[in-house]
C-alpha positions in Angstrom: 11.9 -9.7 -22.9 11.1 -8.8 -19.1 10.9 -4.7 -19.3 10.1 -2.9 -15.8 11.1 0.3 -14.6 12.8 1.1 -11.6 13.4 4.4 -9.7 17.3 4.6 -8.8 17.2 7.6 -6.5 21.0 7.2 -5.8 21.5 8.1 -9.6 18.8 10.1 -9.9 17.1 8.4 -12.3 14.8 6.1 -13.5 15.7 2.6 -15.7 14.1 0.7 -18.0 15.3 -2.6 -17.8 15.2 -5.3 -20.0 16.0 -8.2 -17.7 18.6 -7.0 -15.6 20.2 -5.2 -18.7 19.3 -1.0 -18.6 18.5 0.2 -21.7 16.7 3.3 -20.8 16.7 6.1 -18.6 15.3 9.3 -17.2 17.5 11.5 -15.3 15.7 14.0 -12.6 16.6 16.2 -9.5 13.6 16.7 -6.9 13.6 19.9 -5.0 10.9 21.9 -2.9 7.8 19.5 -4.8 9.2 20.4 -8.3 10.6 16.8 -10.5 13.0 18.4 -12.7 13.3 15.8 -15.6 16.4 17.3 -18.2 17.0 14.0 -20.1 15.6 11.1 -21.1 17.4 8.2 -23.6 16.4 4.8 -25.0 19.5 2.7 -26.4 19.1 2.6 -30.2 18.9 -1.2 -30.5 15.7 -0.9 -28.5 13.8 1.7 -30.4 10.6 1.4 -32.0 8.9 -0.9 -29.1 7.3 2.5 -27.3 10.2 1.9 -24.3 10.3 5.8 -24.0 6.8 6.2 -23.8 6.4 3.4 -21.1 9.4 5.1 -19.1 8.0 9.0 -19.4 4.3 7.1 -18.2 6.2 5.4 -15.2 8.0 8.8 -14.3 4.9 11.2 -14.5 3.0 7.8 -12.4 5.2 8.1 -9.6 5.6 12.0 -9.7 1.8 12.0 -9.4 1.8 9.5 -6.5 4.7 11.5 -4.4 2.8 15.0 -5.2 5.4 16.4 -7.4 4.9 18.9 -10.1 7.2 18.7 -12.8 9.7 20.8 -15.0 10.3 18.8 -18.3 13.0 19.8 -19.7 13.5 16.7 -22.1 12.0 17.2 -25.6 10.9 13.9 -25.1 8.5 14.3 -22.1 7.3 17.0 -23.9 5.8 15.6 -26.5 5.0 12.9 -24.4 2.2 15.6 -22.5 1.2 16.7 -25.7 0.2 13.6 -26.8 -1.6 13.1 -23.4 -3.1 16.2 -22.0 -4.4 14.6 -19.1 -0.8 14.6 -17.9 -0.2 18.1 -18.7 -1.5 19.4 -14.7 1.8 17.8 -13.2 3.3 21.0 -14.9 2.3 23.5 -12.9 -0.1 26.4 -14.8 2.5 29.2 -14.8 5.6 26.8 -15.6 3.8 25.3 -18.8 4.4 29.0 -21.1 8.2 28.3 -20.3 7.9 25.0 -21.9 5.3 26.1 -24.8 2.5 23.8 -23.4 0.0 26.7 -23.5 -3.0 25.5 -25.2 -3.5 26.6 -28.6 -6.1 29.2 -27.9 -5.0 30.8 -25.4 
């Protein structure tokens, strides 16, 4: 199994390949510095192997490396900066209430 991840702008959207076969993606718009990211889907037969979570890393990577902030829309990357705060500054401070990734004490 060969998996890499490519950014298909013309589709807007990142794949996760296996081979030359997709079974992955993440769908996003970019506009004014903001990544919006609404969807994100692994094909069933690949589940379990962490696919996602190496697609969402790849898409915050690059959104990091083009100076984008991002709106994350997809449950998925949601959790996904949950379960790693250091992520969670490519959401801008006053977009993260919209997308309940206040901390908890605040």
């Amino acid at each position: 199994m060969e998996i890499t991840v490519v950014d298909v702008p013309e589709r807007g959207r990142f794949e996760i390949r296996d081979g030359e076969r997709v079974v992955g993606l993440a769908s996003y718009h970019v506009d004014q510095g903001v990544m919006t990211l609404p969807h994100t889907e692994i094909d069933p037969a690949v589940g379990g192997r962490g696919l996602g979570t190496q697609l969402v890393s790849t898409v915050l990577t690059a959104a990091r490396e083009r100076g984008l902030h991002v709106l994350p829309y997809c449950s998925f990357i949601r959790k996904y900066l949950v379960d790693h705060p250091e992520q969670l500054d490519l959401v801008a401070e006053a977009d993260r209430p919209t997308f309940g990734l206040t901390p908890a004490h605040s």
